[in-house]
C-alpha positions as CSV (number, residue, x, y, z in Angstrom):
1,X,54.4,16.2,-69.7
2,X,55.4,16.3,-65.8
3,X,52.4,18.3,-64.9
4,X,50.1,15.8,-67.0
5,X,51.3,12.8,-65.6
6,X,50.7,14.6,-62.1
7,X,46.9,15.6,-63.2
8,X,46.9,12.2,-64.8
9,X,47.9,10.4,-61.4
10,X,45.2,12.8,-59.9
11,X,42.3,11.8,-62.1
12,X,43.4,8.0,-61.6
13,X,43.5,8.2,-58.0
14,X,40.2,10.3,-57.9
15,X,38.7,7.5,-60.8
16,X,39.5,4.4,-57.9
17,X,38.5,5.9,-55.0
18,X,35.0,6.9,-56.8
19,X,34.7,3.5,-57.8
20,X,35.7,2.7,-53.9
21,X,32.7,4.3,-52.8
22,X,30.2,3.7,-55.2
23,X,30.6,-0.4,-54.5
24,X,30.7,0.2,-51.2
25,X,27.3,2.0,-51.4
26,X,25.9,-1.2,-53.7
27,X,26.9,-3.4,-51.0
28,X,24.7,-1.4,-48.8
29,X,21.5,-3.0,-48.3
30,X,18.7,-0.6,-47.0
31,X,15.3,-2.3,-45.7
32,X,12.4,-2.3,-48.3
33,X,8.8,-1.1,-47.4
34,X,8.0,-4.7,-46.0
35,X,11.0,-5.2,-44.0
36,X,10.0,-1.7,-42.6
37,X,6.3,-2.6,-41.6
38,X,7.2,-6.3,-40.0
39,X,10.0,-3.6,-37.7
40,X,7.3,-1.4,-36.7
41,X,4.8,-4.4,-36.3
42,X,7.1,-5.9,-34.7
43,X,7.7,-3.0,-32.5
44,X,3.9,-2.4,-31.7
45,X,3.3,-5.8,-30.4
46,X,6.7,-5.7,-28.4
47,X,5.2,-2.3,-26.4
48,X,1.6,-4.3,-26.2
49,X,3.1,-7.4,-24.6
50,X,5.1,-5.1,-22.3
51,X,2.1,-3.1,-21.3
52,X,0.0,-6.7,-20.9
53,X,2.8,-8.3,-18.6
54,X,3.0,-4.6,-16.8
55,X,-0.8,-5.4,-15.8
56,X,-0.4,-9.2,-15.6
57,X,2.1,-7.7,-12.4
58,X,0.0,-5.4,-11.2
59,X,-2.9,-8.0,-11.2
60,X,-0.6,-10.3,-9.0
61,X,0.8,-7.7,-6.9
62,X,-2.7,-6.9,-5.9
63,X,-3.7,-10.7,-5.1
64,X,-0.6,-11.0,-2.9
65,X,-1.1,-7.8,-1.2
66,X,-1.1,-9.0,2.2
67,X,2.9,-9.3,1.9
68,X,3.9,-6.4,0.7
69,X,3.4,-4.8,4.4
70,X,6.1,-7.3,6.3
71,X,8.6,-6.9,3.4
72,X,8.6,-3.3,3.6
73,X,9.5,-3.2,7.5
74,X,11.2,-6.6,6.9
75,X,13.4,-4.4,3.9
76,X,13.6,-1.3,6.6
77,X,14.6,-3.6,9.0
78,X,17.8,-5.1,6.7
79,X,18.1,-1.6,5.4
80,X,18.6,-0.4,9.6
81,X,20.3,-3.4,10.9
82,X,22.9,-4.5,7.6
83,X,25.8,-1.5,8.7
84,X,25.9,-3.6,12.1
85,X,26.4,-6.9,11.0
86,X,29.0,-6.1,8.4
87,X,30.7,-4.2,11.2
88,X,30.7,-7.4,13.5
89,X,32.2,-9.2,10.4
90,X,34.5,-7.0,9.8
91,X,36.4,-8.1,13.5
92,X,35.8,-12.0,12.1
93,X,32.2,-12.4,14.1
94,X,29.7,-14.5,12.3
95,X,27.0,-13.3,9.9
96,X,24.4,-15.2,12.1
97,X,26.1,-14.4,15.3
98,X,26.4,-10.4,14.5
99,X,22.2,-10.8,13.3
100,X,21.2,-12.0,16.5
101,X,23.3,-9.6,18.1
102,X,21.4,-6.7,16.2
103,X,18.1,-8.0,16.7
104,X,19.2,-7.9,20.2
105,X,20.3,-4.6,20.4
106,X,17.3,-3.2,18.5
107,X,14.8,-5.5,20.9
108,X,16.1,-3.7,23.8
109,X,16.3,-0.2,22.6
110,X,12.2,-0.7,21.5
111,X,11.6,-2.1,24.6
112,X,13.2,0.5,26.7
113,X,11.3,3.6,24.8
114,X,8.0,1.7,25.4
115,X,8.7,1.0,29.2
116,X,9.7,5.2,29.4
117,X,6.4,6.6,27.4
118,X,4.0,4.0,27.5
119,X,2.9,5.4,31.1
120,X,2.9,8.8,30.1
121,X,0.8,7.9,27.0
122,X,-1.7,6.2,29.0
123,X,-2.0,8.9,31.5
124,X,-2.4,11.6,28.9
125,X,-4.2,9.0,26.7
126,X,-7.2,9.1,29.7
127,X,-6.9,12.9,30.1
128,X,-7.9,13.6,26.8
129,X,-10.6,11.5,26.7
130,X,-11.9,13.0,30.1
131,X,-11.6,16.6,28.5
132,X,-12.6,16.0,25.1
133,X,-16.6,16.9,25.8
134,X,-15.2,20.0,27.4
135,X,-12.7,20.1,24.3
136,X,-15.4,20.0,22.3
137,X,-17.9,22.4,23.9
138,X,-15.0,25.2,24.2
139,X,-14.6,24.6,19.7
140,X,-18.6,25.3,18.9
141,X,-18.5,28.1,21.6
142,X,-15.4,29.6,19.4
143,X,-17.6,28.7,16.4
144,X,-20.8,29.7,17.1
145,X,-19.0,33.3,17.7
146,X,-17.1,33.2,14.1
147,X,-20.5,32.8,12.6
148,X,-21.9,35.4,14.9
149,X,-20.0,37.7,13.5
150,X,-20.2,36.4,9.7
151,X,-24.1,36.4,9.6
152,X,-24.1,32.7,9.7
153,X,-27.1,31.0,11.5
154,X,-25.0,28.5,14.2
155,X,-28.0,26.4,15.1
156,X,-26.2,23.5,13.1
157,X,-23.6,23.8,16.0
158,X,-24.4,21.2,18.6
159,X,-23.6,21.0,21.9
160,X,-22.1,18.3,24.5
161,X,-25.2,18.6,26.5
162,X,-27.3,18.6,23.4
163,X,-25.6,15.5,22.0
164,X,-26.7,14.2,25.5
165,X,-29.9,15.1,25.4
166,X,-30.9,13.8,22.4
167,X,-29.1,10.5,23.1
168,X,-31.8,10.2,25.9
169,X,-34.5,11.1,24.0
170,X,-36.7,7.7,23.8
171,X,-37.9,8.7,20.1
172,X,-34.4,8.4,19.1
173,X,-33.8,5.0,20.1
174,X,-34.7,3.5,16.9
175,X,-31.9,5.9,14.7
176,X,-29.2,5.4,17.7
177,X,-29.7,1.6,17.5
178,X,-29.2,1.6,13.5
179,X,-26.3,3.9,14.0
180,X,-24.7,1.8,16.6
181,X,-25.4,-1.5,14.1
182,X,-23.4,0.7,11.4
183,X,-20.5,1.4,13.6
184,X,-20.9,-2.2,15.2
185,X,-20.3,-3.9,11.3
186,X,-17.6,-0.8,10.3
187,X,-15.4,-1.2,13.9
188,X,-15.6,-5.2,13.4
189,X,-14.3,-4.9,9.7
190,X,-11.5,-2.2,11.5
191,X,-10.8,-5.4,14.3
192,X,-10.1,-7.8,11.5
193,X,-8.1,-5.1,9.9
194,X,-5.8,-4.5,12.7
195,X,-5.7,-7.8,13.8
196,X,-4.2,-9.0,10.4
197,X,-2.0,-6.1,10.3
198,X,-0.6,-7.1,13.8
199,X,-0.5,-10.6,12.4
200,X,1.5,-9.4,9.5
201,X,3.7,-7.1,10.6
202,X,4.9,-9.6,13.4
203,X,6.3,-11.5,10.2
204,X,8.5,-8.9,9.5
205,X,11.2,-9.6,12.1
206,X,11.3,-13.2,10.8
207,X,11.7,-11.6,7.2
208,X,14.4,-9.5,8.1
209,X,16.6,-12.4,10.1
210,X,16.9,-14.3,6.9
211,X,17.0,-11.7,4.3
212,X,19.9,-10.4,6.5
213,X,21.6,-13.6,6.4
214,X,21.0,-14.0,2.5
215,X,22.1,-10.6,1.5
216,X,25.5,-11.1,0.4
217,X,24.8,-14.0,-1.1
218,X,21.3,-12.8,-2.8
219,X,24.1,-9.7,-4.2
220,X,26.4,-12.3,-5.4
221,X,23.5,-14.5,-7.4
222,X,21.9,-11.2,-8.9
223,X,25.6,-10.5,-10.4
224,X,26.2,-13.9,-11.8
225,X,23.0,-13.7,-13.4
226,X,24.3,-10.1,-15.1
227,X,25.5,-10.7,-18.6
228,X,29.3,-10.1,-17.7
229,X,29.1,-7.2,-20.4
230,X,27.2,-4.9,-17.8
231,X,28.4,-6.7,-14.9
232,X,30.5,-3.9,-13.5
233,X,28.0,-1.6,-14.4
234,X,25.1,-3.2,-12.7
235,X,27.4,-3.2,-9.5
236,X,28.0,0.4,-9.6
237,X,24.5,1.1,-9.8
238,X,23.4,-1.3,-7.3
239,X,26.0,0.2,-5.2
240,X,24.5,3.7,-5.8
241,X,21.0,2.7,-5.1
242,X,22.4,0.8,-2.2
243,X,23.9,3.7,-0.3
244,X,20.9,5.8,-1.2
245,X,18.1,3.9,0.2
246,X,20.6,3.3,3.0
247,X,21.0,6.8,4.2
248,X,17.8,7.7,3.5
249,X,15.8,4.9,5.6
250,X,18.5,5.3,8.9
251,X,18.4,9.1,8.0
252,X,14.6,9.8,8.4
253,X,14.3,7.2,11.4
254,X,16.7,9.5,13.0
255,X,15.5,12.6,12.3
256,X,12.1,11.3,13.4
257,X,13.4,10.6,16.7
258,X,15.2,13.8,17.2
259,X,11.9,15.8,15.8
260,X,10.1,13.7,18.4
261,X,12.4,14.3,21.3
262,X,12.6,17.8,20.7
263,X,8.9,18.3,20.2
264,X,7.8,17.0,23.2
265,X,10.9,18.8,25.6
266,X,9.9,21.9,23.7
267,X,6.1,21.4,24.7
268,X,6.5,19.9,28.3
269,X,8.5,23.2,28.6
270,X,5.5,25.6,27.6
271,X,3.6,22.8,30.4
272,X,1.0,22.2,27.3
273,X,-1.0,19.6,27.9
274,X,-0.9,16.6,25.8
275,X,2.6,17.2,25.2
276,X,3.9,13.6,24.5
277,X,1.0,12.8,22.5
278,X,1.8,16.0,20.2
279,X,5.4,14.7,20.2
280,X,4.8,11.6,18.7
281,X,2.7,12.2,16.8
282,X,4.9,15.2,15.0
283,X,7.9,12.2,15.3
284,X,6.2,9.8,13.6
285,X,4.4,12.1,10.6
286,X,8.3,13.5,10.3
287,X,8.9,10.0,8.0
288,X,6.8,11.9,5.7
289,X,8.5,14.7,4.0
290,X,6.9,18.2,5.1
291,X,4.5,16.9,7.5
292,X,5.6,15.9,10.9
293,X,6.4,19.9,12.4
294,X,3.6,21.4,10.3
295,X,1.3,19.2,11.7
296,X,2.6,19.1,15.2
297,X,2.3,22.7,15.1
298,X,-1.0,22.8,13.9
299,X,-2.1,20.1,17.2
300,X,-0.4,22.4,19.6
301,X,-1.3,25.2,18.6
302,X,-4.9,24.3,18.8
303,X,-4.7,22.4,22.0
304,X,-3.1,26.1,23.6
305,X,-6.2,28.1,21.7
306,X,-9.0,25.8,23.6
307,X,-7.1,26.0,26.9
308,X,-7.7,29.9,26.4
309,X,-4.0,30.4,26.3
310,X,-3.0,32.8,22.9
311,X,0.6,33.3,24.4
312,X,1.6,29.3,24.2
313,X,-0.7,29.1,20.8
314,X,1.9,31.3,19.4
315,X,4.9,30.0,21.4
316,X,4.2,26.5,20.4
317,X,4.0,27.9,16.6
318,X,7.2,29.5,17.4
319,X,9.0,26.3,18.8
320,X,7.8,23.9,15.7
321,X,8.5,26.8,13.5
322,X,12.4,26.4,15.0
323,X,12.2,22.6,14.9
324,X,11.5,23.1,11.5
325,X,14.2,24.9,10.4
326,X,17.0,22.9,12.4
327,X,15.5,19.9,10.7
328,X,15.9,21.4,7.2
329,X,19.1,23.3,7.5
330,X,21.1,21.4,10.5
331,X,20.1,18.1,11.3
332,X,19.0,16.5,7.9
333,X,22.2,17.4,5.9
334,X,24.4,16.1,8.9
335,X,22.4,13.0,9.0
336,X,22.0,12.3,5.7
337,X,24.9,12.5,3.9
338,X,24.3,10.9,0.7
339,X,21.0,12.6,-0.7
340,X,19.5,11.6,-4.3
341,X,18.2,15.1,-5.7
342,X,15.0,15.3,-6.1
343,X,12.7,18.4,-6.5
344,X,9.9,19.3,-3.5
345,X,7.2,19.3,-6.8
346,X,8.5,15.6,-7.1
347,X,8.1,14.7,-3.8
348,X,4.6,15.7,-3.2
349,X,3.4,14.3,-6.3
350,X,5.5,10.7,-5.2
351,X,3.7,11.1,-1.7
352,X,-0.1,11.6,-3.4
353,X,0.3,8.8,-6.4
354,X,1.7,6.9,-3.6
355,X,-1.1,7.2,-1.0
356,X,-4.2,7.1,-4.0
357,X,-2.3,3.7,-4.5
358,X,-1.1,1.9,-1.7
359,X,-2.7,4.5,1.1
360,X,-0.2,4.8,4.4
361,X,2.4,2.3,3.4
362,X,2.2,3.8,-0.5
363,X,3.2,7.5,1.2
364,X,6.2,5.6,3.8
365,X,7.5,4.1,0.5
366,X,7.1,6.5,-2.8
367,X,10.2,8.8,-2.1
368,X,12.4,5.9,-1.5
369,X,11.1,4.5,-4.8
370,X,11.0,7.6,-7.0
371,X,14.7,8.3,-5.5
372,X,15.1,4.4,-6.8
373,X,13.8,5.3,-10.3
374,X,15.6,8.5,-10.3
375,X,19.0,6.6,-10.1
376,X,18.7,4.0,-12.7
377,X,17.2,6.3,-14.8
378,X,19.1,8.6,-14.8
379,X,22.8,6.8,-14.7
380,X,20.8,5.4,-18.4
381,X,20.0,8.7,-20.2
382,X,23.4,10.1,-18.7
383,X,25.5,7.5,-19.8
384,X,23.9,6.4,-23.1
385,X,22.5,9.6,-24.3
386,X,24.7,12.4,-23.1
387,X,28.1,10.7,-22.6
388,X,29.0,11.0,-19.2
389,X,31.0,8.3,-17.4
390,X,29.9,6.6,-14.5
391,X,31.2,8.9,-11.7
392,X,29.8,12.3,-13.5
393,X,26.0,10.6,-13.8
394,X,26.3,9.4,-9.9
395,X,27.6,13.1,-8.9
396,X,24.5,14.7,-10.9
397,X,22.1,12.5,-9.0
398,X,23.3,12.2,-5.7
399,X,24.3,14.9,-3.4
400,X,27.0,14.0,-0.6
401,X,27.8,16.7,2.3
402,X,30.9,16.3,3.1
403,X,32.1,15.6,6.5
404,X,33.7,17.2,9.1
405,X,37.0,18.6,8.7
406,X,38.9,16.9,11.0
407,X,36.7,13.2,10.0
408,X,37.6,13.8,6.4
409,X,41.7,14.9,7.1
410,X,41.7,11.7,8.8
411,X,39.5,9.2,6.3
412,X,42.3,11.4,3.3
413,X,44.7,10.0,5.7
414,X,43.6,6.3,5.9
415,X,43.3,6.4,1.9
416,X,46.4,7.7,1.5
417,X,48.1,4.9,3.6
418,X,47.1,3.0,0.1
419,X,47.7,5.4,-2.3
420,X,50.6,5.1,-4.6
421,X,49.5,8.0,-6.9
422,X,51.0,10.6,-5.6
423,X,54.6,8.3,-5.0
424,X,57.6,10.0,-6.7
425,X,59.0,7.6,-9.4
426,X,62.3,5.6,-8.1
427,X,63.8,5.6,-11.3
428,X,65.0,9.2,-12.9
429,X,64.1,10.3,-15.8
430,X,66.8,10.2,-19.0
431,X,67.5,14.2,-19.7
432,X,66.5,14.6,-23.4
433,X,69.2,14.9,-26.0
434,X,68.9,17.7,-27.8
């Protein structure tokens, strides 16, 4: 009778929780054919609208395209300027007072490199264009010999004199004057050009003096707007981004200038002529990844091959080649400390979508905003999709070198001065009873 009741009890219990479960499965209500349609119609239209507002932005971006040049410097100029105004308030100085101060600073250090290498420029600026017929005469001699010795007929090959000569041919009067009224319609649509893009980007100083003033309180506005749900989040992320584009912008301005520096020292060394041209111009192409010491290189080591002069050709290949290197494996990673990963396939697809899109500024701009995208995107797919917390998704992302020994015993120091952590307890702990 005992071990009835017990399978008894059993088959009871069993009986109620089966009953349990199959009313809990009739309260479950799963969507019929026509709640499943109005989802996925619903669903459709939600993706068309998006794409139609996507275009609708495009559309505007495009009308208003004559702003998007002064807010890029004007945002480079924040980007450059922010650490030193927040280090001026830091010692109780005024937000407006440590801008003006920055602006300044930045004033006097552009107009100090222009006062040392505008004279150079100039000089070596009217050298060229006094030795650029010879230039040129010393290339289609070099030519016509390649094609000598290919087979290749190098009539097609014209000469300085040639050029000449057929400029003061009278029965050519007609063509020169139609080509001269081509060039004469293209170089006054290139005058309006640049005269609108100095008119622009003289805006971008004014841009940057009040976006620099706004920015903390522009930062505290975009939070209140945050549902406070994702608040913290949104602050993190902003916070990551922040740092990123940071580093990045001061990073490559820097390592421009120290490409440039060293450039032009190396050159001046090998007595190349041209030497600050090639510097600059290797300085400046250096703010886009992989170009400014291949390309440098390239000038130099042509300049050195019309002079007649294979020793500094390959010397000049040599010091770029060095430049190069340093850059990569020295300068960069002490520079920029806080790098977003991103693969070198990535970067030269960013630098062509951005050029076929937004030409010179599109190519200055797509590694910032792919590194941008990269961030957000994936803190998302790391946090909601594979579970990571906050800190794992930023430390898959974003690659920090880590400072100097001595720097970092002594930041570990100042955090320590606030760390309680590690503190033993005051209070013992009770010895367990057996």
């Amino acid at each position: 009778m005992d071990g009835g009741g017990v399978r008894f009890g059993h088959l009871r219990a069993s009986t109620g929780g089966l009953d349990h479960l199959t009313g809990t499965l009739a309260r479950v209500t799963f969507p019929s054919p026509v709640d499943r349609l109005r989802r996925l119609a619903l669903l459709i239209w939600t993706a068309i609208g998006a794409l139609i507002l996507f275009a609708f932005l495009v559309w505007g971006a495009g009308q208003v395209r004559i702003i998007w040049l002064p807010l890029a410097f004007a945002a480079g100029l924040v980007i450059l300027l922010d650490p030193i105004v927040r280090a001026f308030e830091r010692i109780l100085i005024p937000r407006v007072v440590g801008s003006v101060f920055a602006f300044a600073v930045f004033g006097a250090f552009l107009a100090a490199v222009v006062a040392l290498i505008v004279p150079v420029v100039r000089e070596q600026a009217a050298a060229f264009g006094q030795t650029l017929p010879e230039l040129y005469d010393r290339s289609v001699t070099w030519l016509q010999g390649v094609a000598a010795d290919l087979g290749i007929d190098p009539e097609g090959l014209w000469t300085s004199e040639r050029i000449r000569e057929w400029i003061a041919d009278p029965a050519n009067q007609e063509a020169i004057q139609g080509l001269i009224g081509g060039f004469g319609s293209g170089a006054g649509r290139l005058l309006r050009g640049v005269a609108e893009v100095v008119a622009v980007v003289g805006l971008a100083p004014v841009l940057a003096f009040y976006m620099l003033l706004d920015l903390p309180r522009s930062r505290r506005l975009m939070l209140e707007l945050t549902p406070p749900s994702i608040r913290d989040e949104v602050a993190f992320v902003t916070t990551q981004v922040g740092r990123a584009l940071g580093a990045f912008v001061r990073g490559q301005l820097l390592v421009a200038i120290i490409v440039g520096v060293l450039s032009s020292f190396g050159l001046w060394l090998l007595d190349l002529p041209f030497w600050l041209l090639i510097g600059i111009a290797a300085g400046i192409l250096n703010l886009v990844p992989f170009a400014g010491p291949f390309v440098g290189g390239a000038l130099a080591a042509i300049v050195a091959l019309l002079e007649g002069d294979f020793t500094k050709a390959v010397l000049a290949v040599a010091i770029f080649t060095a430049i190069q290197q340093t850059d990569n494996h020295v300068i960069t990673p002490m520079v920029q400390r806080t790098r977003v990963r991103l693969s070198p396939l990535v970067i030269v697809l960013a630098l062509i979508a951005g050029g076929s899109v937004a030409g010179l500024l599109g190519v200055l701009v797509a590694v910032p905003v792919v590194g941008v995208v990269r961030i957000v995107a994936g803190h998302l797919w790391r946090t909601r999709v594979l579970g990571e917390s906050w800190e794992q998704a930023s430390e898959a992302m974003i690659e920090e070198t880590p400072r100097p020994e001595g720097r970092r015993r002594r930041r570990l120091q100042e955090e320590k001065l606030f760390d309680t952590a590690e503190l033993p307890s005051l209070e013992e702990e009770p010895e367990k009873q057996p």
